[in-house]
DOLOGU-897929 format. One record per residue: x, y, z of N, C-alpha, C in turn; residue number from 1; residue in three letters. Coordinates in nm, 4 decimals. Example, Ala and Ser with C-alpha at 12.3 -4.5 7.8 and 13.67 -1.06 7.14 Angstrom:
REM DOLOGU-897929
PT       n.c1       n.c2       n.c3      ca.c1      ca.c2      ca.c3       c.c1       c.c2       c.c3     n   res
PT     1.3190    -0.5690     0.7800     1.2300    -0.4500     0.7800     1.3200    -0.3300     0.7800     1   ALA
PT     1.2850    -0.2250     0.7080     1.3670    -0.1060     0.7140     1.2900     0.0030     0.7870     2   SER
***
This chain:
REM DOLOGU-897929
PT       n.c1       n.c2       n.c3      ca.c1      ca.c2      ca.c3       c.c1       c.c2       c.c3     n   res
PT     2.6718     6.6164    -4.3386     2.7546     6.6500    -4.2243     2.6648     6.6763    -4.1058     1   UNK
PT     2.7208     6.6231    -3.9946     2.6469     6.6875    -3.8795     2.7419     6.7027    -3.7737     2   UNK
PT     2.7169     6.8585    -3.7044     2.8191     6.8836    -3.6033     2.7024     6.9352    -3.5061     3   UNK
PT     2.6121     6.8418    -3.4687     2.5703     6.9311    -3.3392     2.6354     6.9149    -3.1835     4   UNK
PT     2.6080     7.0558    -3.1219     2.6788     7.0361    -2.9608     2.6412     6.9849    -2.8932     5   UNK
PT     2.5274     6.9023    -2.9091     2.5008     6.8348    -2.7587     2.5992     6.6434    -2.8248     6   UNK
PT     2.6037     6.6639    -2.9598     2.6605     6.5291    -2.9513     2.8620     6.5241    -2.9896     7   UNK
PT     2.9275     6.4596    -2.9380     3.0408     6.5103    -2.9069     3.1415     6.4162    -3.0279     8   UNK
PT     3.0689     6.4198    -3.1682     3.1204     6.3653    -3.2728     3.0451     6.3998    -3.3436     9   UNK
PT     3.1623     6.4400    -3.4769     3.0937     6.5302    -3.6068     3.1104     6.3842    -3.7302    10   UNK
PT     2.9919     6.3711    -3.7822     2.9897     6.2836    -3.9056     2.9819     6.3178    -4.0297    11   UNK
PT     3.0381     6.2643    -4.1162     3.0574     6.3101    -4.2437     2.9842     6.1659    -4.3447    12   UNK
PT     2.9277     6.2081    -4.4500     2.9321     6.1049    -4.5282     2.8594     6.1346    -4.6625    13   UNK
PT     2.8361     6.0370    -4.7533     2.7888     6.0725    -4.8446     2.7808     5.9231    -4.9846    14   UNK
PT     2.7177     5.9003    -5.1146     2.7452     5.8226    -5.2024     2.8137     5.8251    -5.2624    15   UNK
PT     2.8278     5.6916    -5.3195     2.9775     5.6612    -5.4028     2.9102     5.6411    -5.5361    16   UNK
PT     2.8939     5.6837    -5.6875     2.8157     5.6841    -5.7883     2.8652     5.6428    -5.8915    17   UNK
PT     3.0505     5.6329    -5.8708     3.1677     5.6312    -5.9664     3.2349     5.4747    -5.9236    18   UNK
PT     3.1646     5.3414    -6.0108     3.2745     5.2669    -5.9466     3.4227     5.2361    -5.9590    19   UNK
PT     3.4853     5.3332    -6.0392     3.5982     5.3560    -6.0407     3.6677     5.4182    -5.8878    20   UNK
PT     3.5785     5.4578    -5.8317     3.6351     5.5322    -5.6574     3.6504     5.3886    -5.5644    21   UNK
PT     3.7479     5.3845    -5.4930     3.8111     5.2869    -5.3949     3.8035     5.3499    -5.2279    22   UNK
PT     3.8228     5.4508    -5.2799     3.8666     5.5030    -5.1144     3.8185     5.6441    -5.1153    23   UNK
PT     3.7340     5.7441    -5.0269     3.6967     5.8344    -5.0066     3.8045     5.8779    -4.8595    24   UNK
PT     3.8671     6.0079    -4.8663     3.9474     6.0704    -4.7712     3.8957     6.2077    -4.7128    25   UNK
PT     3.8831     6.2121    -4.5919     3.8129     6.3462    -4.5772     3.9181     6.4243    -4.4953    26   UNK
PT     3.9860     6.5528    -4.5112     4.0999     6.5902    -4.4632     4.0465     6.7462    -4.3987    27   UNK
PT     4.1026     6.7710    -4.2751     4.0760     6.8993    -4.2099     4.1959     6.9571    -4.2209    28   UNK
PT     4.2803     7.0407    -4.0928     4.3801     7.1225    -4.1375     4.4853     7.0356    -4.1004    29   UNK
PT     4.5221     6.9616    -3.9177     4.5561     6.8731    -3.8771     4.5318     6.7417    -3.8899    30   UNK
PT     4.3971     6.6998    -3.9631     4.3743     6.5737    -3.9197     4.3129     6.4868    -4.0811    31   UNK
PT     4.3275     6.3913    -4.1075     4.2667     6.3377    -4.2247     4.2654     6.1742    -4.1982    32   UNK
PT     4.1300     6.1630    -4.2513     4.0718     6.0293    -4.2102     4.0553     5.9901    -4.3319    33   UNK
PT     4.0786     5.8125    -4.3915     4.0125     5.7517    -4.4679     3.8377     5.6689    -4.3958    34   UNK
PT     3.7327     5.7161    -4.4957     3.6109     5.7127    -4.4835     3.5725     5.5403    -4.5012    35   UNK
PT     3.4797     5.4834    -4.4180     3.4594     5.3465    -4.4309     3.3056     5.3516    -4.5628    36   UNK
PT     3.3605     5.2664    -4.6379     3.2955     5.2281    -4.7517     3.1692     5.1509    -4.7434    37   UNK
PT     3.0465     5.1782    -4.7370     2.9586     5.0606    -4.6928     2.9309     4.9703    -4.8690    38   UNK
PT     2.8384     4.8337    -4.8807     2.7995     4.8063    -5.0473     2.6649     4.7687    -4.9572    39   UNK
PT     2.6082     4.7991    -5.0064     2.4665     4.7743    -5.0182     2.3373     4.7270    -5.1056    40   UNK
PT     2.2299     4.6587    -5.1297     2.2029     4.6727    -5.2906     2.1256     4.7698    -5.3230    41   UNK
PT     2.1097     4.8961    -5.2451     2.0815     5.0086    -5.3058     2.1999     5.1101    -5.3642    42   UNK
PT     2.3240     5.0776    -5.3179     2.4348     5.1471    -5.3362     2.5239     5.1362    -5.2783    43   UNK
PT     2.6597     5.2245    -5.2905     2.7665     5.2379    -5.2286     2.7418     5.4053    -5.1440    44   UNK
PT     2.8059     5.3374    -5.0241     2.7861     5.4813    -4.9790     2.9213     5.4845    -4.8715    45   UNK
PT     2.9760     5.6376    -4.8307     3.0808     5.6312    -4.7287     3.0803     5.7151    -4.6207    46   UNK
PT     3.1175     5.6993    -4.5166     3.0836     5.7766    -4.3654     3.1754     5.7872    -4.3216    47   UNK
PT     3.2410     5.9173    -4.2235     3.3733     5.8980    -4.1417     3.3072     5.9604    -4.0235    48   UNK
PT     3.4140     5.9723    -3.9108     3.3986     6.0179    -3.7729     3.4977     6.0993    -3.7525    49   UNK
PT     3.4676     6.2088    -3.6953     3.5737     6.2794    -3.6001     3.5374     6.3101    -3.4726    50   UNK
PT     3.6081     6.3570    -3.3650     3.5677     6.3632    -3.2822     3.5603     6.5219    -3.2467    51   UNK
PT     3.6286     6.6451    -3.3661     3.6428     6.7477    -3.3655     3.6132     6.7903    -3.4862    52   UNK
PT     3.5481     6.8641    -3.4813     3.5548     6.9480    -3.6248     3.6594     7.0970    -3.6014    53   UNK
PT     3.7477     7.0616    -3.6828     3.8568     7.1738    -3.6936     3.8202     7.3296    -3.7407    54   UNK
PT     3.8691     7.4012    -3.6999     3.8100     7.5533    -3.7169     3.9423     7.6492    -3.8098    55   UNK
PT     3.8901     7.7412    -3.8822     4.0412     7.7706    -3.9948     4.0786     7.8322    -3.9308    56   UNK
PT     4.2311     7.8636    -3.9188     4.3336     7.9280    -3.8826     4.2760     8.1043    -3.8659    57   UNK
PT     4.3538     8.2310    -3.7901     4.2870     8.3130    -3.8261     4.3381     8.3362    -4.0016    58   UNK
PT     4.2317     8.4399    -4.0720     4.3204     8.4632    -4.2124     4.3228     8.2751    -4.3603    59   UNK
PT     4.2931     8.2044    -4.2509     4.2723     8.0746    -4.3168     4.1224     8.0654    -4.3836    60   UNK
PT     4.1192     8.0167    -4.5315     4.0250     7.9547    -4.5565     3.9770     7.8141    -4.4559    61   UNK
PT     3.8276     7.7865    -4.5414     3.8233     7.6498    -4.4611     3.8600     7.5403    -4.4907    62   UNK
PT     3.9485     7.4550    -4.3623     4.0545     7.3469    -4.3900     3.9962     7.2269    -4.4582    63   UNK
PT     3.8840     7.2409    -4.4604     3.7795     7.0595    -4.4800     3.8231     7.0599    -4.6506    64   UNK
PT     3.8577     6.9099    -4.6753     3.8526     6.8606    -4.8463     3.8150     6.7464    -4.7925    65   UNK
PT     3.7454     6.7353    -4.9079     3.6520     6.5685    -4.9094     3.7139     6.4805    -5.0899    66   UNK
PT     3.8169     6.3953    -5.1084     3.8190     6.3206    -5.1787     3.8076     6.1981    -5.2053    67   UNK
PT     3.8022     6.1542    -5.3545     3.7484     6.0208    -5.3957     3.8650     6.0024    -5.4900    68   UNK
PT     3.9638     5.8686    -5.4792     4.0384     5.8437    -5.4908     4.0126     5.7031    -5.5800    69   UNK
PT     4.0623     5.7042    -5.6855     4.0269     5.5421    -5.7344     4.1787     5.4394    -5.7000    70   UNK
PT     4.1348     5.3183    -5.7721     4.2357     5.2257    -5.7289     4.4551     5.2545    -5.7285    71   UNK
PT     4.4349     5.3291    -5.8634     4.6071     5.3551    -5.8635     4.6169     5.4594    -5.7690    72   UNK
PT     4.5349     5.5416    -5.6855     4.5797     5.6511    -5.6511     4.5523     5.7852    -5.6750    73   UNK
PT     4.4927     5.8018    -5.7965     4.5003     5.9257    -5.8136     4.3422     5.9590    -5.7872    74   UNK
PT     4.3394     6.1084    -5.7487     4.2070     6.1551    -5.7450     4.1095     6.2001    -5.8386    75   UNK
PT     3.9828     6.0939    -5.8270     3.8761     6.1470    -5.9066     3.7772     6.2402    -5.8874    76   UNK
PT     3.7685     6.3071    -5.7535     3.6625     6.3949    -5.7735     3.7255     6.4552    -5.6185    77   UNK
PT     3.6686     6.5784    -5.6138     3.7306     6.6719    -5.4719     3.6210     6.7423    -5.4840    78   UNK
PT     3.6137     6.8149    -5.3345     3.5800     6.9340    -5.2612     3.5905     7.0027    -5.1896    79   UNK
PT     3.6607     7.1150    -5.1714     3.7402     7.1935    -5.0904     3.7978     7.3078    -5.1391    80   UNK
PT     3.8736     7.4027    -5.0605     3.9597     7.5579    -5.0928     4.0984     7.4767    -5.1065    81   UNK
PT     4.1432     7.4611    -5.2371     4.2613     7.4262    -5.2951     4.3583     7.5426    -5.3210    82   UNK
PT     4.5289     7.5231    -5.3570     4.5495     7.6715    -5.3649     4.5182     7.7938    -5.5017    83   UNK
PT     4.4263     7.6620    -5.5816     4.4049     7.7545    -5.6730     4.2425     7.8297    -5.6729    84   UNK
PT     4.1869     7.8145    -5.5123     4.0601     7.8193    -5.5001     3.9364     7.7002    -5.5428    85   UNK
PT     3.8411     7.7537    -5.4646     3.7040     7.6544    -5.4159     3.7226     7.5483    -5.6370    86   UNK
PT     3.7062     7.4366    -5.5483     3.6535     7.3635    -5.6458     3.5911     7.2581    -5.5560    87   UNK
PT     3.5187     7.2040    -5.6508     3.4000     7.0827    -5.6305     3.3888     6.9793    -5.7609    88   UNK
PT     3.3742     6.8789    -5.7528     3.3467     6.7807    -5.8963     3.4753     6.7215    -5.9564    89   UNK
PT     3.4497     6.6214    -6.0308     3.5258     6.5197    -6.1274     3.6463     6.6127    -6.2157    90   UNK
PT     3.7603     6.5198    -6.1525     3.8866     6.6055    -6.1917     3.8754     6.5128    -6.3568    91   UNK
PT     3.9105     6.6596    -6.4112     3.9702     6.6156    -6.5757     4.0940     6.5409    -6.5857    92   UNK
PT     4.1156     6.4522    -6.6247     4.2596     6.3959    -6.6565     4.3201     6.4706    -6.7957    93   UNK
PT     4.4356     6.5031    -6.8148     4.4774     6.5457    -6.9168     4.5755     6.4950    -6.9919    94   UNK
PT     4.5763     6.4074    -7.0786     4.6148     6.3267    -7.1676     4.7507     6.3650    -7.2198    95   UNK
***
């Protein structure tokens, strides 16, 4: 991530390690972007733009989740204050 003030866009990004992931989503409180996917032959990797980085509500945790979404839809891996609190890493599927 980088939010510095002299530049007037905050970037996000990071690797893709799971090729089961299709789409990386990065969501603030108002605003949620799907992340552009680069392939490379060192890897997969994904980057988004905002032009704000959102600030939490007063009494609000912080709004930022970062997910990885595979092809049907459902999510494989998160990071963020969910309502059951902070998680990070590869969601379990439960059979």
């Amino acid at each position: 991530m980088l939010n510095a003030p002299y530049i007037p866009i905050v970037i996000f990004g990071g690797v893709i390690n799971d090729d089961n992931i299709t789409t990386v989503l990065v969501k603030q409180r108002t605003l949620s972007k799907q992340a552009y996917v680069i392939n490379l032959n060192q890897g997969r990797y994904w980057y988004v733009l905002f032009d704000t980085l959102e600030q939490p509500e007063m009494n609000e945790s912080d709004p930022l989740k970062i997910e990885a979404i595979e092809k049907n839809g459902e999510v494989l891996w998160k990071n963020g204050i969910y309502e059951d609190g902070f998680f990070s890493g590869r969601i379990t599927k439960q059979k």
